[in-house]
Structures are given as C-alpha cells and as structure tokens.
C-alpha positions in Angstrom: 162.8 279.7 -5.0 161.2 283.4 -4.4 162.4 284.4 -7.6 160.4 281.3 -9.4 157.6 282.0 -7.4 157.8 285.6 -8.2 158.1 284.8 -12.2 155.0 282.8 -12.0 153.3 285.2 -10.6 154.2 288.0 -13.6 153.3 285.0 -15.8 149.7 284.7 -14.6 150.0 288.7 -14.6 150.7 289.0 -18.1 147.5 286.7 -19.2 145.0 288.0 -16.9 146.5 291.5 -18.5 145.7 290.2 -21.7 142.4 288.8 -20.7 140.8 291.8 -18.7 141.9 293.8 -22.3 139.9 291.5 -24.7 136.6 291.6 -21.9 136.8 294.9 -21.5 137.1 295.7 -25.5 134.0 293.4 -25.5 132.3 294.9 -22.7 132.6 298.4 -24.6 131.5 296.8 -27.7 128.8 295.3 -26.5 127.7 297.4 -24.1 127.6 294.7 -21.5 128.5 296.1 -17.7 129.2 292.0 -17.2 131.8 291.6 -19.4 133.6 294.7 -18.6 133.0 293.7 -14.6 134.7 290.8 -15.7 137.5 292.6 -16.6 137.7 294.6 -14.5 137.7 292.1 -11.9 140.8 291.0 -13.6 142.4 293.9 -13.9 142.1 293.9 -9.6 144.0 290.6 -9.6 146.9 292.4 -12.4 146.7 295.5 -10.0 146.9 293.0 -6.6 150.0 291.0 -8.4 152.1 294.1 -9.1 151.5 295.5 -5.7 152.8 292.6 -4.4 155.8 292.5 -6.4 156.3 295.9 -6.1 156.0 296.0 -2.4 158.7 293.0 -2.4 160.9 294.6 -4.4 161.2 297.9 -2.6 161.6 295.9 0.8 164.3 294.2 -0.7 165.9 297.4 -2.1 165.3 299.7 0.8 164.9 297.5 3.5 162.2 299.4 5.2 159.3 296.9 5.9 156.8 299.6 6.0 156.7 299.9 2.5 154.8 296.6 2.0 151.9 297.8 3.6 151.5 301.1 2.4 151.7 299.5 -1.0 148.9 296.6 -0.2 146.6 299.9 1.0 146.9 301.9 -2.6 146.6 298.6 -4.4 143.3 298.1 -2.4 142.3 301.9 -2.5 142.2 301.2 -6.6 139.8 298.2 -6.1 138.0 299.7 -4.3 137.4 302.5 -6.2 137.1 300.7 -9.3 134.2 298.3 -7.3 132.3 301.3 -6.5 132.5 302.3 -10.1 131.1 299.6 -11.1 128.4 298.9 -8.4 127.5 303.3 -9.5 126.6 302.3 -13.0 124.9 298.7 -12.4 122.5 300.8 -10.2 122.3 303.0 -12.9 121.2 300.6 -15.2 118.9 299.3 -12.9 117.4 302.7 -12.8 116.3 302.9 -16.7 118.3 306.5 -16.6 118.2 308.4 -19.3 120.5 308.4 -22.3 123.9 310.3 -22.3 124.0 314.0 -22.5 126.6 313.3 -25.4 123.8 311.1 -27.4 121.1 313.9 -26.0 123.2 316.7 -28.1 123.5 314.6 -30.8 119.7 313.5 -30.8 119.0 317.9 -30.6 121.4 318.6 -33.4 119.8 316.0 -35.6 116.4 318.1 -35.3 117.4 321.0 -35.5 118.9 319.9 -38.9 115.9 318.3 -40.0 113.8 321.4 -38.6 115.9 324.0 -41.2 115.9 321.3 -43.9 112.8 320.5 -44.1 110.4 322.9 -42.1 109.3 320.4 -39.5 109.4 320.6 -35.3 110.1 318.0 -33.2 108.9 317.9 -28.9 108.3 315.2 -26.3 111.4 313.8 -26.3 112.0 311.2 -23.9 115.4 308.9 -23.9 116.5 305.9 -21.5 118.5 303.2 -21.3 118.0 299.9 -19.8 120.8 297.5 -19.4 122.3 297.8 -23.0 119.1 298.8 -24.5 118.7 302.7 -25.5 114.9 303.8 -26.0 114.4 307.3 -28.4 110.8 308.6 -28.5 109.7 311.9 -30.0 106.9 313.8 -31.5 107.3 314.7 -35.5 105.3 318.0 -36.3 105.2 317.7 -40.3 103.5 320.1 -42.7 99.5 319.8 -43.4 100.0 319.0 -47.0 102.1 316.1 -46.3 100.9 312.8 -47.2 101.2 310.5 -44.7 103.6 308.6 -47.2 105.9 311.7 -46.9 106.2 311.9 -43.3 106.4 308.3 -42.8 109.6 308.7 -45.1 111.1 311.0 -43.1 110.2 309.6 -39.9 112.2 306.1 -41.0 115.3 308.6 -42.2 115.3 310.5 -38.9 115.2 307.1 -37.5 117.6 305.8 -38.8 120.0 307.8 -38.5 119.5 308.1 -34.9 120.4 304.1 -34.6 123.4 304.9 -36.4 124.4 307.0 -34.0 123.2 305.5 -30.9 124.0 301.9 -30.7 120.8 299.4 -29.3 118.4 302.3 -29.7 114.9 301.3 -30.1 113.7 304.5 -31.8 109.6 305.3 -31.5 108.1 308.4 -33.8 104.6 309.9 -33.3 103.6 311.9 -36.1 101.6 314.7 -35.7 100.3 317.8 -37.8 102.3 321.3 -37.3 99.5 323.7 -37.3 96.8 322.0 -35.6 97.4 323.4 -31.6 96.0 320.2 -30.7 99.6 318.7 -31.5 101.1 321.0 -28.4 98.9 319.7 -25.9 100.1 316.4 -25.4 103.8 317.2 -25.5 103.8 316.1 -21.8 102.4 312.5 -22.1 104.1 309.7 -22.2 103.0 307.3 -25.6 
C-alpha cells in the first residue's frame, strides 16, 4: 500500500510539474507576478513531493532516520527562499521602480543612434514600471529648421521602436528646440 500511495503522489507531481511550467511561461509572457506566483506556488508543492519521497527513499536505503528531516529542512529552505523572491519583486512593483538597467542601456543606445543619425539630443529621461506597465518619457532636442511635421515623424519612429523593445511601455516624447538654452532648463521637471 506505500508504494501506491507513493505513485500517486509522483502522479499529482508530474501534473503540478506541468502546470507550474505553462503559469510560469504565461507569467513571463505576460508579465504578470500572479501567474508566475501561481506557479511558483506549484513548483513548492513539486519541490515538497520529491522531498518527501526522497527523504523516504533514503530512510529506506540507509536506514538512518535522520535523513528525513534534514531533507524536509532544504525542501523548506527552497520555499522559502523562492517566497521571499517573490514577496521582493511584488514590493517592487508596488514601488513604481524604475525600468531594468538592461531596457535603460537599450533606451541610451537607441539615442545615441538617433543622436549620430540624425543630429538630434535627447535628456530628462525618466523610466518606471508599475505592475506590468513600463512608462518611457524623454525630452527630443531637434534642429530649428525642422517642421514640426519632421520631428513629430521621428518622435513616433523613436517611439516605436522603443515598444518594440520594451514590452507594455507607454512611451511619452516632449519636443523641444536644440539651440534655444531655454530647452536645458527644464531637464529636471517632471512633464
């Protein structure tokens, strides 16, 4: 009777396995710290059924009962750790932090492309995130003889590209003209 009780319990394993894969996939897709808690969560139960076997089976081998227990304590070490994980970047999103450095070297290397390209300057650049939500805003310093039509163009390029390569960015441009000094002094405000 162990033994069928012991199958079961890889059975119900092997699905939450499965399970906690397609939730976390989603989660990462999705950018949802729910649906990745969710899996997470039961990746815990996955992690809690092997220890169990696990500790069983080297009982059984080794006969040294002491095993059990020091198995149950690094199964629960790993929730732990995975629960404070988890509870570290809830609180982060709570905190409207900003962006990642990796999508705040990708947002500099777009201007400074667009800078040699096409002789404009870019400042105030401000980046968070809320929940799932990613916010881009910037200043666009653009030649006097632009028409506004010109700079607008290249304001929606620059803008769209940046959504391409942050995922739920709301992007937010403030054109401005690159010789007048008045378009230094409000690099500090927030629009």
């Amino acid at each position: 009777m162990p033994f069928a009780g012991l199958a079961l319990t890889v059975v119900a394993s092997a699905v939450n396995l499965a399970v906690a894969l397609v939730l976390l996939r989603a989660g990462r897709e999705h950018h949802s710290i729910t649906l990745e808690a969710d899996g997470r969560h039961l990746l815990t139960d996955v992690w809690t059924s092997a220890g169990v076997i696990v500790g069983v089976a080297l009982v059984v081998a080794t006969g040294w009962l002491r095993l059990d227990p020091l198995v149950a304590l690094a199964v629960s070490v790993h929730i732990l750790w995975t629960g404070f994980g988890l509870v570290r970047r809830s609180v982060r999103g709570l905190l409207d932090s900003a962006i990642s450095a990796e999508d705040q070297r990708e947002v500099t290397k777009l201007f400074t492309e667009y800078g040699h390209r096409y002789g404009v300057a870019f400042h105030a650049l401000r980046t968070r995130q809320a929940g799932a939500r990613r916010f881009v805003s910037f200043h666009l310093l653009v030649p006097d003889a632009w028409t506004v039509s010109q700079a607008h163009q290249l304001s929606e390029e620059i803008e769209s590209r940046m959504r391409s390569m942050i995922p739920n960015a709301a992007v937010f441009t403030h054109i401005e003209p690159i010789s007048d000094p008045a378009s230094y002094d409000d690099q500090g405000l927030d629009r």
